[in-house]
N, CA, C and O of each residue as an XYZ file, in Angstrom:
876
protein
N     122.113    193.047     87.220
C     121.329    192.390     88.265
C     120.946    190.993     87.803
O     120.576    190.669     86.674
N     121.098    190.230     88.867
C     120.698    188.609     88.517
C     119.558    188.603     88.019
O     118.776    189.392     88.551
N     119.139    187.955     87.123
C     117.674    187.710     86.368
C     116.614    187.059     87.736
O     117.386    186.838     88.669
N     115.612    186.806     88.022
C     114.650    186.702     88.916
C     114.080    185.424     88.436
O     113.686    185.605     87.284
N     113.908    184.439     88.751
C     113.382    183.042     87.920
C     111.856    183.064     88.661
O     112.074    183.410     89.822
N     110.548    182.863     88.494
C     109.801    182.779     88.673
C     109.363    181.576     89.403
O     109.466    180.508     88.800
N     108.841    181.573     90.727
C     108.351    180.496     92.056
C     107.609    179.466     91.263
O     106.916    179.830     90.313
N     107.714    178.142     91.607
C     105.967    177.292     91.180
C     105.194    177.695     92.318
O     105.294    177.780     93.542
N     104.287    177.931     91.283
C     103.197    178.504     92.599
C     102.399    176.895     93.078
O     102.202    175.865     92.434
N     102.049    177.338     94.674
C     101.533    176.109     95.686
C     100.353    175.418     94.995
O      99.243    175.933     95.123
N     100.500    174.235     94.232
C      98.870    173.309     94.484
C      97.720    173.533     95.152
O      97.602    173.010     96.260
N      96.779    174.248     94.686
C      95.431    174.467     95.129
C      95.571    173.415     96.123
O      96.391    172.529     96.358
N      94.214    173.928     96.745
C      93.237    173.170     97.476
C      93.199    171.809     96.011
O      93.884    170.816     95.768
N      92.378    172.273     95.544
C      91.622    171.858     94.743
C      92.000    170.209     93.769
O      91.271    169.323     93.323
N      93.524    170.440     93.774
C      93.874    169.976     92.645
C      94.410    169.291     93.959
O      94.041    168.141     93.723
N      94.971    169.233     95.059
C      95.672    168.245     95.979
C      94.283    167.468     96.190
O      94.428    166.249     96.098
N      93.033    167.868     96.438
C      92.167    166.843     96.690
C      91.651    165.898     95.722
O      91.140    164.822     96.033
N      91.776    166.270     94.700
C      91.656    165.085     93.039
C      93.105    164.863     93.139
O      93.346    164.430     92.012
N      93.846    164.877     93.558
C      94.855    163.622     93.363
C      94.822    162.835     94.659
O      95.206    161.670     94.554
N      94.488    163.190     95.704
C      93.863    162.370     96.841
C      93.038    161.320     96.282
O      93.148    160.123     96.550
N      92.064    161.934     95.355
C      90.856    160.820     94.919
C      91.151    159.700     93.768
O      90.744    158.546     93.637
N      92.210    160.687     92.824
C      93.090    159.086     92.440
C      93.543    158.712     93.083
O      92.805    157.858     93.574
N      94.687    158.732     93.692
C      95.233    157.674     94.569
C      94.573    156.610     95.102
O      94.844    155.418     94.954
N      93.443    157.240     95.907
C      92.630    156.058     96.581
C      91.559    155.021     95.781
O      91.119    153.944     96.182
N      91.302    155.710     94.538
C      91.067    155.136     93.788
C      91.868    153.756     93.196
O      91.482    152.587     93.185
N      93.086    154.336     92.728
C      94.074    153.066     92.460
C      93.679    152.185     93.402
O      92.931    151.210     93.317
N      94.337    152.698     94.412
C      94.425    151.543     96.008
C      93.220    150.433     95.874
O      93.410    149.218     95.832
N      91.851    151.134     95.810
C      90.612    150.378     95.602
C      90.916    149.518     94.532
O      90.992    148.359     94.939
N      91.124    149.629     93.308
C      91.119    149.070     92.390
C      91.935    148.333     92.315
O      91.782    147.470     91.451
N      93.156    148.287     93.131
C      94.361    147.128     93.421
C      93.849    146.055     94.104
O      94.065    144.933     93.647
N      93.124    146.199     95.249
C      92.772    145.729     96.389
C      91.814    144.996     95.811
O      91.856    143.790     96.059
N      90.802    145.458     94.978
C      89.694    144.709     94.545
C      90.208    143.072     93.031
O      89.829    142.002     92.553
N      91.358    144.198     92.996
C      91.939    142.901     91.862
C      92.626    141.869     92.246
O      92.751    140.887     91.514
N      93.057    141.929     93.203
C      93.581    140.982     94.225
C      92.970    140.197     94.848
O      93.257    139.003     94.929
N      91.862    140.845     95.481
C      90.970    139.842     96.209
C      89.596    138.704     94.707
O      88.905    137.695     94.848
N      89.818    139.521     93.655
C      88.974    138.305     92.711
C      90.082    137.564     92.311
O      89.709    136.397     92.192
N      91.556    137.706     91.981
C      92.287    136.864     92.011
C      92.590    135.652     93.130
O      92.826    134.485     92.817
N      92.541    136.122     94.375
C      92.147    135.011     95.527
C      91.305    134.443     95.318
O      91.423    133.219     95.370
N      90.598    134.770     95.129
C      88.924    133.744     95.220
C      88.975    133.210     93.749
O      88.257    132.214     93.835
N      89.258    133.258     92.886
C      89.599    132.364     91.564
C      90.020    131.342     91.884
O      89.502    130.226     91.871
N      91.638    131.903     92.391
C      92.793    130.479     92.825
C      92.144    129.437     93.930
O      92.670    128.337     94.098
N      91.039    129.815     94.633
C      90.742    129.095     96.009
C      89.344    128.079     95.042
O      89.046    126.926     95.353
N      88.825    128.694     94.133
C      87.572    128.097     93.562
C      88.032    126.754     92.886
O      87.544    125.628     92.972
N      89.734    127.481     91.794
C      90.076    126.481     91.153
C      90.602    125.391     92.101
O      90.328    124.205     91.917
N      91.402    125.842     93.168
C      91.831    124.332     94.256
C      90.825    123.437     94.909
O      91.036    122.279     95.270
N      89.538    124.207     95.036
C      88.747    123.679     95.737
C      87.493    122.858     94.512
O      86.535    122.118     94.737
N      87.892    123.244     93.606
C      86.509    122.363     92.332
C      87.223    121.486     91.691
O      88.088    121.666     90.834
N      86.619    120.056     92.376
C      87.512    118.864     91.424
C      87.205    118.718     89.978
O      86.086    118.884     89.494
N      88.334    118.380     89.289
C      88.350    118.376     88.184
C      87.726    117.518     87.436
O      87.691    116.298     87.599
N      86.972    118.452     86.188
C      85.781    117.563     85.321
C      86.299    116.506     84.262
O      87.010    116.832     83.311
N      85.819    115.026     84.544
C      86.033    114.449     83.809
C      85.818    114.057     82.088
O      84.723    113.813     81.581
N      87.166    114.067     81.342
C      86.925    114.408     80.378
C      85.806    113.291     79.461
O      85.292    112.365     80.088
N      85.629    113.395     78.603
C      84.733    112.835     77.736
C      85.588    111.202     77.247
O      86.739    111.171     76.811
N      84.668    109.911     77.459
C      85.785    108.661     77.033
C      85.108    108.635     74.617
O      83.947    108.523     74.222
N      85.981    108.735     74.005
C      85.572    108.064     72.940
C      85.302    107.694     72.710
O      85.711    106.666     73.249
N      84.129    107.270     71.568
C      83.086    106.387     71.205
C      84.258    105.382     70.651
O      85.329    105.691     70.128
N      83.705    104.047     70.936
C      84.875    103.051     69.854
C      84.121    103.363     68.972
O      83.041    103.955     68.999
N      85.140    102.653     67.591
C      85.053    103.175     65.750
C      84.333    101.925     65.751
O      84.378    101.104     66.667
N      83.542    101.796     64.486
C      82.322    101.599     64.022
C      82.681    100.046     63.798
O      83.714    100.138     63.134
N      82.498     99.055     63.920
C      82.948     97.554     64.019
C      84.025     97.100     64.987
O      84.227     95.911     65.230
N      84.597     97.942     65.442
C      85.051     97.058     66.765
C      84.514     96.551     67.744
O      83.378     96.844     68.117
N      85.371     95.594     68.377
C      84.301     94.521     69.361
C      83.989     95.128     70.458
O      84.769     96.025     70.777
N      83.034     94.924     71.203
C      82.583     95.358     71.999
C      83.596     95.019     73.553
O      84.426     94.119     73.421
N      83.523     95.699     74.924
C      84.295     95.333     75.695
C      83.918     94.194     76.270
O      82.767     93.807     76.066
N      84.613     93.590     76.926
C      83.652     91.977     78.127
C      82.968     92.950     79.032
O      83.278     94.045     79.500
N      81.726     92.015     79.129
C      80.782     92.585     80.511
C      81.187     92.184     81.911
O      81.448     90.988     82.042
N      81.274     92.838     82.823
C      82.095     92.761     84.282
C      81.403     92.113     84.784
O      80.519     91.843     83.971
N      81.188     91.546     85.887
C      80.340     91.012     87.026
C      79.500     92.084     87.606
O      78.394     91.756     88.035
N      79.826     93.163     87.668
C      78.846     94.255     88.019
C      77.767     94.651     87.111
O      76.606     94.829     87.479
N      78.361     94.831     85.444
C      76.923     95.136     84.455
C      76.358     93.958     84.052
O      75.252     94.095     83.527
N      77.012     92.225     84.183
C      75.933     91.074     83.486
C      75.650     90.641     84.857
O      76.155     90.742     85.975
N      74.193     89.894     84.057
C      73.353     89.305     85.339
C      73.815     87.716     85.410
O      73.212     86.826     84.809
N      74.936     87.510     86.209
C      75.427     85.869     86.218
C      74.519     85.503     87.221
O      74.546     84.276     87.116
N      74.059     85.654     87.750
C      73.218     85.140     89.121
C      71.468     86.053     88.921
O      71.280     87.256     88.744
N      70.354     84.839     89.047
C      68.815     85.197     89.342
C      68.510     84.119     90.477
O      68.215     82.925     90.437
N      68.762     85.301     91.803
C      68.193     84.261     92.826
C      69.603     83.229     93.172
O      70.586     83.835     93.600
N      69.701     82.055     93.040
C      70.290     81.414     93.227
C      70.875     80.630     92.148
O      71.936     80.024     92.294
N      70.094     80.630     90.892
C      70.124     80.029     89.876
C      70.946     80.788     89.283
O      70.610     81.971     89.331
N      72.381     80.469     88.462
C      73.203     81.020     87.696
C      72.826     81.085     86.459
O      72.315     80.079     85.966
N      72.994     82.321     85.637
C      72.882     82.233     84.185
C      73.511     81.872     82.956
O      74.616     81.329     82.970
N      73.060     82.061     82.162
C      73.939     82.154     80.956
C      75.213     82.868     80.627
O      76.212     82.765     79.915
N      74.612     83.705     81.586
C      75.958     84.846     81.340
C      77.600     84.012     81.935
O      78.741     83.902     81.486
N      76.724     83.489     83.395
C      77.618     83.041     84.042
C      78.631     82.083     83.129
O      79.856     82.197     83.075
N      77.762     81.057     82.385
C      78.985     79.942     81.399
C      79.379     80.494     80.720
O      80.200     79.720     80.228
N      79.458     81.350     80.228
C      79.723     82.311     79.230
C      81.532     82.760     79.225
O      82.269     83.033     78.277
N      81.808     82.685     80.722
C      82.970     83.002     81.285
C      84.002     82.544     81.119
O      83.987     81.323     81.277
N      85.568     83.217     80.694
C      86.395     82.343     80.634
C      87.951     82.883     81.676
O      87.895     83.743     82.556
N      88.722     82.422     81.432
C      89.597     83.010     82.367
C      90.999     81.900     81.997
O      90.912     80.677     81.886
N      92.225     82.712     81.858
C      93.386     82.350     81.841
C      93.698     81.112     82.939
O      93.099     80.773     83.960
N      94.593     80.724     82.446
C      95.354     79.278     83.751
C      97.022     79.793     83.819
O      97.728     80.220     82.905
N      97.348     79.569     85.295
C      99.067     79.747     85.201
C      99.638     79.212     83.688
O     100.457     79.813     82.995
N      98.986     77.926     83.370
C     100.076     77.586     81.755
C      99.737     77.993     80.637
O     100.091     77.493     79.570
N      98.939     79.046     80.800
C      98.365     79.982     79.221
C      97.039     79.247     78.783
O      96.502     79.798     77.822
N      96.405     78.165     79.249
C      95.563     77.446     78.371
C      94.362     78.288     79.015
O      94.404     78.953     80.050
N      93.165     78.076     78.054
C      92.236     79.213     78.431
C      91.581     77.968     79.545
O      91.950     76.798     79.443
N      90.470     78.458     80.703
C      89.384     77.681     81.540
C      87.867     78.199     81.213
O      87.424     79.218     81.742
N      87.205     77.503     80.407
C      86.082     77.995     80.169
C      85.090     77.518     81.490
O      85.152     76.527     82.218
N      84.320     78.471     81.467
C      82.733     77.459     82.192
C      81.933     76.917     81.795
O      81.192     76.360     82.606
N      81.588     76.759     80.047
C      80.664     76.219     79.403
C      81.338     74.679     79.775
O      80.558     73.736     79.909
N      82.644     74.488     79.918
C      82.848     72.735     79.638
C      82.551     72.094     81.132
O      82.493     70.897     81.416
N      82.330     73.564     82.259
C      82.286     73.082     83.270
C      80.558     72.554     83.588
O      80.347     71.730     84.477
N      79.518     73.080     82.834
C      78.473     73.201     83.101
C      77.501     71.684     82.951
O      77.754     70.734     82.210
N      77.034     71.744     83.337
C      75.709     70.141     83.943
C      76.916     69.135     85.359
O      76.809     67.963     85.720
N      77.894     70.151     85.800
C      78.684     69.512     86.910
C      78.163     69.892     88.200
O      77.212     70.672     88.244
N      78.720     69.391     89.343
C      78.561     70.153     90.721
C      79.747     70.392     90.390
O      80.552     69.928     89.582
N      79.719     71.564     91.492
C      81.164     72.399     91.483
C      81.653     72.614     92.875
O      80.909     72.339     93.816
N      82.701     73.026     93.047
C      83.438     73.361     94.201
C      84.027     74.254     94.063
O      85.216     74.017     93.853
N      83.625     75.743     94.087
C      84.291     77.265     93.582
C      85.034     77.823     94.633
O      84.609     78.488     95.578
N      85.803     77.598     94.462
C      86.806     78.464     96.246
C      87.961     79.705     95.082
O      88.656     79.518     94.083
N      87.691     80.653     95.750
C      88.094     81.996     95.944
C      89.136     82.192     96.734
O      88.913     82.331     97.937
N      90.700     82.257     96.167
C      91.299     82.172     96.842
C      92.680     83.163     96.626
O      92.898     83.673     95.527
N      93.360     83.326     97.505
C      95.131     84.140     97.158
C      96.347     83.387     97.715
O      96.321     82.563     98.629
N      97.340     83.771     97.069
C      98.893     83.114     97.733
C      99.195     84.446     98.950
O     100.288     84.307     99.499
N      98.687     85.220     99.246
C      98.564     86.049    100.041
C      97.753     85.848    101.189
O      97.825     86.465    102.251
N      96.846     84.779    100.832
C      96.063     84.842    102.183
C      96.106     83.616    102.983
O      95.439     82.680    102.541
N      96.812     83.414    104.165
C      96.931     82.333    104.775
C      96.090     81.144    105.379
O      96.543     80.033    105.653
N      94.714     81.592    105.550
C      93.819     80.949    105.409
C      93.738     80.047    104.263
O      93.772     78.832    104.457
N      93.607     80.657    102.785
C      93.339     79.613    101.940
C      94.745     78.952    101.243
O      94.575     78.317    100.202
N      95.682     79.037    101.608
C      96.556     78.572    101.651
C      96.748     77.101    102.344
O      97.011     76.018    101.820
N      96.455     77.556    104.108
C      95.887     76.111    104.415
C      94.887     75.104    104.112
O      94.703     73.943    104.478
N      94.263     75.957    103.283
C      93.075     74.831    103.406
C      93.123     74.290    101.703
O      92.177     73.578    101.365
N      93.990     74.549    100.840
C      94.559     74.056     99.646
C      94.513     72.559     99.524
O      93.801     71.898     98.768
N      95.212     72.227    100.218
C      95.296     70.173    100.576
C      93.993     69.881    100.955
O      93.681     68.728    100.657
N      92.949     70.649    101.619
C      91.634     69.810    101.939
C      90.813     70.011    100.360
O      90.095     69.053    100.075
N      90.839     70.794     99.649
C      90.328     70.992     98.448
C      90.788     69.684     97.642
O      89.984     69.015     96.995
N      92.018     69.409     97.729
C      92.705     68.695     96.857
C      92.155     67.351     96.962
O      91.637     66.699     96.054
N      92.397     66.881     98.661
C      91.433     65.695     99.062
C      90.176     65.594     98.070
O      89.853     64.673     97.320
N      89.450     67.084     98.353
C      87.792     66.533     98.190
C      87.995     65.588     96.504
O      87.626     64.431     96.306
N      88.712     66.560     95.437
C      88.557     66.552     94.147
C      88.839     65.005     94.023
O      87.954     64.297     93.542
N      90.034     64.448     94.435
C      90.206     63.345     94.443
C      89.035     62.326     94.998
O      88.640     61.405     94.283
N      88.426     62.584     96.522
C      87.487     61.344     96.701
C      86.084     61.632     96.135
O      85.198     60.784     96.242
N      85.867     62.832     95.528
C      84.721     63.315     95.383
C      84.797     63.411     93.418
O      83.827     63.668     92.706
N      86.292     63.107     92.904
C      85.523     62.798     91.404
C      85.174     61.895     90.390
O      84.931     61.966     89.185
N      85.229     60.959     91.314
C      84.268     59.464     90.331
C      82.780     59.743     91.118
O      82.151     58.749     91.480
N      82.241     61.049     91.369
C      80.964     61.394     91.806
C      80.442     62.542     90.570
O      79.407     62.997     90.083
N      81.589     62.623     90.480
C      81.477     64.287     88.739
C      81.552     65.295     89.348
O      80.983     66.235     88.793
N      82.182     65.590     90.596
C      82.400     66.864     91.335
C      83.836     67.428     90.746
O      84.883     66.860     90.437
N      83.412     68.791     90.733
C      84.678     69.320     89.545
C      85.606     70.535     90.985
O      85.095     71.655     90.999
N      86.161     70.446     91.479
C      86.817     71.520     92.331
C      87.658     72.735     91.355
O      88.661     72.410     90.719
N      87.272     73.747     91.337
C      87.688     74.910     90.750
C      88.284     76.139     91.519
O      87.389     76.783     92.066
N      89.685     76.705     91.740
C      89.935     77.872     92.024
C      90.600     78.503     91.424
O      91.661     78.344     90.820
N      89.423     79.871     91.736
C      90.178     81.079     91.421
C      90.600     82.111     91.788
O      89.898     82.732     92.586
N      91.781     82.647     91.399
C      93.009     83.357     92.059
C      92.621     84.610     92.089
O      92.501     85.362     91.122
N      92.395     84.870     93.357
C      92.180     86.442     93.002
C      94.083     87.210     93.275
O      94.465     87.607     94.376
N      94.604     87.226     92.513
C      95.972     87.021     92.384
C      96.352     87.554     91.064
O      95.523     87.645     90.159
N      98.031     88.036     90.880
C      98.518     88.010     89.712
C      99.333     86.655     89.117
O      99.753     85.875     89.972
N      99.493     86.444     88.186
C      99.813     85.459     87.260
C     101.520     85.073     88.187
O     101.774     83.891     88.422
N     102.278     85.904     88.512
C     103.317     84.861     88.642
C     103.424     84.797     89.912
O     104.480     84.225     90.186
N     102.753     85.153     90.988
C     103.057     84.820     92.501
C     102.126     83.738     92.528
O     102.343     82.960     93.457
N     100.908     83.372     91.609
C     100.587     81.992     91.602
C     100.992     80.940     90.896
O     100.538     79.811     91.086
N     102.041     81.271     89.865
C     102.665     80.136     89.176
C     103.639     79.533     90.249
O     103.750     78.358     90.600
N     104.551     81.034     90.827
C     105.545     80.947     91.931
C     104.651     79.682     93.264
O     105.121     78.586     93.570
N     103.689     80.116     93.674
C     103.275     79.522     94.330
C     103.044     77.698     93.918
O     103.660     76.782     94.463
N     101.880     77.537     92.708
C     101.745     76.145     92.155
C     103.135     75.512     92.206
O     103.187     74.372     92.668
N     104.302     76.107     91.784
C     105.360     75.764     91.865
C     106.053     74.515     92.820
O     106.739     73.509     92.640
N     105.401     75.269     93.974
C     105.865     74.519     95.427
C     104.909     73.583     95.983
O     105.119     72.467     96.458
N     103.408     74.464     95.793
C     102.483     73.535     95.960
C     101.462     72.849     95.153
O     100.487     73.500     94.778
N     101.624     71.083     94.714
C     100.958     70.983     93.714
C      99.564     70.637     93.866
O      99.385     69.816     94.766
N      98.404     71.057     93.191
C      97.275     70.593     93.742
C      96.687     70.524     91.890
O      97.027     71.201     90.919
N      95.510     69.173     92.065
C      95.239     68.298     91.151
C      93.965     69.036     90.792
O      93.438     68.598     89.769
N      93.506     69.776     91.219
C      91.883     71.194     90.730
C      93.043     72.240     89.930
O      94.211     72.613     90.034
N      91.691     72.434     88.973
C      92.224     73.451     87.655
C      91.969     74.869     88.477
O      90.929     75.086     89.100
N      93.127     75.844     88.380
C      92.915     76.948     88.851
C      92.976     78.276     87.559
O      93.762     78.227     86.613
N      92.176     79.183     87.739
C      91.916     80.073     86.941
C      92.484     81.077     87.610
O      92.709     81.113     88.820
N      92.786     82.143     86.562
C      93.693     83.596     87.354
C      92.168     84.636     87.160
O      91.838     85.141     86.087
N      91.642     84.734     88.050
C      90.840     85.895     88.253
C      91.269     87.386     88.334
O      90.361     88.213     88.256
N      92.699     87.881     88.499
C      92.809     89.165     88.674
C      92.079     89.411     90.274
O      91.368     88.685     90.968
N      92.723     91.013     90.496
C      91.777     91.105     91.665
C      89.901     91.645     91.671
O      89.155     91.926     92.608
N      89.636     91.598     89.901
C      88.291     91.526     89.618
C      87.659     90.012     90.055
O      86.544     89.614     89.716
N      88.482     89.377     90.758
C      87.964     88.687     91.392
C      87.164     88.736     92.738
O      86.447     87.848     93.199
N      87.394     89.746     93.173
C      86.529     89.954     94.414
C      85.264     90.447     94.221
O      84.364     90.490     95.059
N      85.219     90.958     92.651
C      83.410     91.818     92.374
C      82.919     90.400     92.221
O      82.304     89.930     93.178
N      83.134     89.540     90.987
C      82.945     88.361     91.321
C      82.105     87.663     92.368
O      80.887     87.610     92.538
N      83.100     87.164     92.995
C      82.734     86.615     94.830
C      81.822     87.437     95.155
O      80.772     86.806     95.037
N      81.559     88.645     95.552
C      80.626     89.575     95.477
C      79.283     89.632     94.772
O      78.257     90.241     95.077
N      79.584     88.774     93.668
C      78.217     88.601     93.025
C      77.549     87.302     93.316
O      76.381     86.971     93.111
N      78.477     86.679     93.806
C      77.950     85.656     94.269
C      76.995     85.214     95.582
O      76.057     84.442     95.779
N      77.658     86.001     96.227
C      77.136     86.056     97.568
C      78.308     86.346     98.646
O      77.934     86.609     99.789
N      79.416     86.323     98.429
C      80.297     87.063     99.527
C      80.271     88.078     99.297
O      80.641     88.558     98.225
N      79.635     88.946    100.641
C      78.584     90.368    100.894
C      80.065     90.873    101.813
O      80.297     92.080    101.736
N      80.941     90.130    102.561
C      82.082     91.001    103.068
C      83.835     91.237    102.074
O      84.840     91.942    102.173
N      83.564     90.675    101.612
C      84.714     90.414    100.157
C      85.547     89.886    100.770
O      86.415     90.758    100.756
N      85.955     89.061    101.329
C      87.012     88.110    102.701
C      87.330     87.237    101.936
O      86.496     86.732    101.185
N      88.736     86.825    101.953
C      89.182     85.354    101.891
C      89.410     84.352    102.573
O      89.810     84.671    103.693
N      89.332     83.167    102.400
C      88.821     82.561    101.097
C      86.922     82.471    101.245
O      86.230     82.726    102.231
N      86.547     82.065    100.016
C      85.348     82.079     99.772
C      85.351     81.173     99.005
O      86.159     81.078     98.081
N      83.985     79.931     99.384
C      83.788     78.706     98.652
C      82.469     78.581     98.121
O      81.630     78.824     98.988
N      81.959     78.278     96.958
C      80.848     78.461     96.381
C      80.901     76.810     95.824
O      81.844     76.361     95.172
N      79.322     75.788     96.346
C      78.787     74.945     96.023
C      78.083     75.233     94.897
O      77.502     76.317     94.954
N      77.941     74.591     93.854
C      77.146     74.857     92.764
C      76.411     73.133     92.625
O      76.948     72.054     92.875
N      75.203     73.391     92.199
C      74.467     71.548     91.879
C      74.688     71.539     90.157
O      74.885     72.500     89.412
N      74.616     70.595     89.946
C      74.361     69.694     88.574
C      73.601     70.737     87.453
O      73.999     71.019     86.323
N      72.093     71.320     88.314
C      71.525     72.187     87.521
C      71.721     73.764     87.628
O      70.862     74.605     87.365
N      73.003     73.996     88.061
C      73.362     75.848     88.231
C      72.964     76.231     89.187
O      72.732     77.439     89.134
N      72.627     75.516     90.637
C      72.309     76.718     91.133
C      73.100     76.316     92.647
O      73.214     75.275     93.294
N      73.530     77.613     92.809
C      74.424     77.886     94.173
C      73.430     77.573     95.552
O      72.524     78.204     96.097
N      74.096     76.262     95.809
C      73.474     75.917     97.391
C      74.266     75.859     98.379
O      73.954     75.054     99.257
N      75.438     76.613     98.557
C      76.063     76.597    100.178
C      76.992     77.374     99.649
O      77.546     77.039     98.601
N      77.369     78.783    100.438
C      78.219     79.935    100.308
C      79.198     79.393    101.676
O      78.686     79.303    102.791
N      80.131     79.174    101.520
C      81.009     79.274    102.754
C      82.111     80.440    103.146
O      82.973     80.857    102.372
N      81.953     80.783    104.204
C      82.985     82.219    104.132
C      83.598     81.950    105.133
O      82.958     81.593    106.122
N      85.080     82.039    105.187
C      86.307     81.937    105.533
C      86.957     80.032    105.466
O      86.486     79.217    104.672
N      87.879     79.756    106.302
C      88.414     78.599    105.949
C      87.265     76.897    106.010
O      86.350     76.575    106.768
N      87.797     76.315    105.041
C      86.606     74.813    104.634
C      87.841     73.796    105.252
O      88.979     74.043    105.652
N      87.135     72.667    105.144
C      87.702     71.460    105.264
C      87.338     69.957    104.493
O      86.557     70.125    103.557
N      87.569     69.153    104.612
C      87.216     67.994    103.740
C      85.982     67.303    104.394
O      85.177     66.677    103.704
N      85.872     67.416    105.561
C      84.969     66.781    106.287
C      83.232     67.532    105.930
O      82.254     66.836    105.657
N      83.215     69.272    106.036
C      82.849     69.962    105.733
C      82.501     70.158    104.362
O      81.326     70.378    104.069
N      83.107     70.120    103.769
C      82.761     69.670    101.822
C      82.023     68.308    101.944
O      80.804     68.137    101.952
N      82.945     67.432    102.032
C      82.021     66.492    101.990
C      80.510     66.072    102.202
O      79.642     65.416    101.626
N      80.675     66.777    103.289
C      79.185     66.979    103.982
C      78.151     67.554    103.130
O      77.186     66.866    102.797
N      78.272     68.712    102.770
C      77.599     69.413    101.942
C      77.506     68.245    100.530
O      76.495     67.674    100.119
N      78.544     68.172    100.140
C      78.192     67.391     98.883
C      77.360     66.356     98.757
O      76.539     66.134     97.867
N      77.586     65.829     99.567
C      76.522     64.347     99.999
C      74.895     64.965     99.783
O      74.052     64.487     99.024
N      74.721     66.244    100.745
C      73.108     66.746    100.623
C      73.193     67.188     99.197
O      72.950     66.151     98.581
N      73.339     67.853     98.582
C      73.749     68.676     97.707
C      73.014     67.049     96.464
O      71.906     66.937     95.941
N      73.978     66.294     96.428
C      73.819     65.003     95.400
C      74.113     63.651     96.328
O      75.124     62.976     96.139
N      73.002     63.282     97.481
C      72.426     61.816     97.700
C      73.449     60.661     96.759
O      73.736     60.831     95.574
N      73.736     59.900     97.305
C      74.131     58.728     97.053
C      75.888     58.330     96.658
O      76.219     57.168     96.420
C-alpha cells in the first residue's frame, strides 16, 4: 500500500491575523519613510544655501580699498579726505589721482560709450575745458565703462579732459554723490574749496556749464 504523506494542516485564525498585522505594519513603515524623505528633499530645495565663512587675511597684508559705500567721501556737501584720497586708472595706464586735482573747481561728468546722451554732449565738455582753463577749471570724466570700449572709443573721439576708468563701481560713486536715480550722464560741479554746488542729471551743454561756473567763481 502507498505510504500516506501527512496534510499541512490550515493556518489558524490566529497566526493569519499576526501576519495581517505585519504586513500592515511594513506598509506603515514604508509609507512613513517616504513621506520624511519628501519633506527632507522639499526643505533642502526650498532653504537657500548658507553662506560660507570669507577668511581672515594673514597677518600683514594690506588691507582692501574702501568702496564709496563704506568711506565717508561726502559731509553734507563738503567732500572729504577720503574723497582726494582717490585714484583711478586712465585708457594709457598712467594712474589719475585726486589729490593733484584738489584746491581746483571741477567739472565731474559721469559718463559711458554706451550711453548716447553723454556721448553727445562730449564736444560741449571739451569746449568748456578749453574756454574755461586759463580760469583753473579742471573738466574730469569718468567712465563708468570697461577699459577697451573706451580706448576704442577715445580712439575716434578726441577730447582734451583727462578721463579716468571708473569700472561700473562707478555708479555707487555717482550715487554718493548725489545721483539718487543712477542715470547717465551725470555732472558734478565742485568749487575751489571741495564742495559740490550743482548736480546735473542727464545731458549738459556749454552754455549751461558756463553758466554755473561763472556763479560758482565770479569774475
Amino acid at each position: 500500500m502507498p505510504s500516506r504523506h501527512p496534510q499541512p494542516a490550515a493556518p489558524s485564525s490566529t497566526a493569519s491575523s499576526q501576519q495581517g498585522q505585519v504586513r500592515r505594519a511594513l506598509l506603515v513603515t514604508a509609507g512613513l519613510g517616504a513621506a520624511l524623505a519628501g519633506g527632507w528633499l522639499a526643505w533642502r530645495r526650498d532653504t537657500p544655501p548658507q553662506p560660507t565663512a570669507t577668511p581672515e587675511a594673514a597677518p600683514g597684508a594690506p588691507a582692501p580699498l574702501a568702496s564709496a559705500a563704506s568711506a565717508t567721501l561726502i559731509d553734507g556737501d563738503q567732500l572729504t579726505d577720503a574723497f582726494w584720497q582717490q585714484q583711478f586708472d586712465t585708457p594709457q595706464g598712467t594712474p589719475l589721482a585726486w589729490s593733484a586735482l584738489k584746491g581746483r573747481p571741477i567739472v565731474l561728468n559721469f559718463w559711458a560709450t554706451w550711453c548716447p546722451p553723454c556721448v553727445k554732449e562730449m564736444p560741449e565738455l571739451d569746449r568748456f575745458q578749453r574756454e574755461f582753463a586759463a580760469k583753473g577749471w579742471k573738466v574730469v570724466g569718468l567712465a563708468v565703462d570697461g577699459p577697451t570700449p573706451v580706448r576704442e572709443f577715445l580712439a575716434k573721439v578726441q577730447v582734451g579732459f583727462d578721463i579716468g576708468l571708473a569700472g561700473f563701481g562707478g555708479t555707487e560713486l555717482s550715487q554718493t554723490l548725489g545721483n539718487t536715480v543712477g542715470g547717465l550722464p551725470f555732472t558734478v560741479l565742485i568749487d575751489a574749496q571741495g564742495r559740490v554746488r550743482q548736480r546735473i542729471m542727464g545731458i549738459t551743454d556749454l552754455a549751461r556749464l558756463s553758466e554755473q561756473a561763472r556763479r560758482i567763481q565770479p569774475g
